[in-house]
C-alpha positions in Angstrom: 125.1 295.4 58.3 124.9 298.7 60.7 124.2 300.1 57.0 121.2 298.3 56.6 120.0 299.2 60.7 121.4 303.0 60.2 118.7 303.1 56.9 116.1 301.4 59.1 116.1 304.4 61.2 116.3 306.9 58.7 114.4 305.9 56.1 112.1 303.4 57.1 109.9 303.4 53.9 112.7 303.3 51.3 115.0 301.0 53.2 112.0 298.4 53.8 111.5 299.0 50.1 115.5 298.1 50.0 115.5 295.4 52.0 112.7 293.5 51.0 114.2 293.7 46.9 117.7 292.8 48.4 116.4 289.6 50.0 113.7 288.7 47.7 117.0 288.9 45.0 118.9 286.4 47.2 116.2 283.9 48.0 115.4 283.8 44.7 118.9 283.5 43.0 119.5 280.9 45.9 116.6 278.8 46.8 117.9 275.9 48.6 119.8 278.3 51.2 122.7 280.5 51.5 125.7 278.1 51.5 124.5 277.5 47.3 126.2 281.1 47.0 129.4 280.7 48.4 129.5 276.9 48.3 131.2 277.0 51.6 129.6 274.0 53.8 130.7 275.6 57.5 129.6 278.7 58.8 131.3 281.9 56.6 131.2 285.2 57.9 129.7 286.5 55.1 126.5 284.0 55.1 125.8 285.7 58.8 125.6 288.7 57.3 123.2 288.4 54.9 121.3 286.2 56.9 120.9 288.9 59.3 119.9 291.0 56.9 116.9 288.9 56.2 116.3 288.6 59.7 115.6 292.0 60.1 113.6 292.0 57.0 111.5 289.1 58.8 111.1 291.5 61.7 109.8 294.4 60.0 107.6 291.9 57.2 106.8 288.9 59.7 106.8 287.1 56.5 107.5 283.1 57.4 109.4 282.7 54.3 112.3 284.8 55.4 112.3 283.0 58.3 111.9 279.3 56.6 115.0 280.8 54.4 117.3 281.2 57.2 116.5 278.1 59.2 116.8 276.5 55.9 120.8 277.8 56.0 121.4 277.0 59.1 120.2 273.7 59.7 122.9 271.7 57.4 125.6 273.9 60.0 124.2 272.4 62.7 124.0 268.4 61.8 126.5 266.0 62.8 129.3 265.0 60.5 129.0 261.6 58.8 131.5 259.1 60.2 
């Protein structure tokens, strides 16, 4: 993920560009939320990362979808486990 902050800073313009295409790809291949990708139903490491990624794309876009996308992932983490 420093990646994705380090072309942020450099290249602003190309890396929004980036960004946006790289979680636009993700919310689209997975629409229901991230755990669909790696079918893993507890919090992965990798899940974090590219949710942050489209955190900082909901930063730079203030686009509520990206934001609806990750609370949308992280919601079923956070709900008790049947008994």
């Amino acid at each position: 993920m420093a990646s994705l902050a380090l072309a942020f800073s450099i290249f602003p313009a190309q890396a929004t560009t980036w960004a946006v295409d790289f979680s636009n790809a993700i919310i689209k291949r997975w629409p229901s939320n991230i755990e669909s990708m790696t079918g893993k139903t507890k919090w992965e490491y990798s899940n974090g990362i590219i949710l942050h990624g489209i955190e900082k794309v909901y930063d730079y876009t203030k686009d509520v979808n990206y934001l609806n996308y990750i609370k949308n992932g992280l919601i079923p983490m956070f709900r008790p486990a049947a008994s």
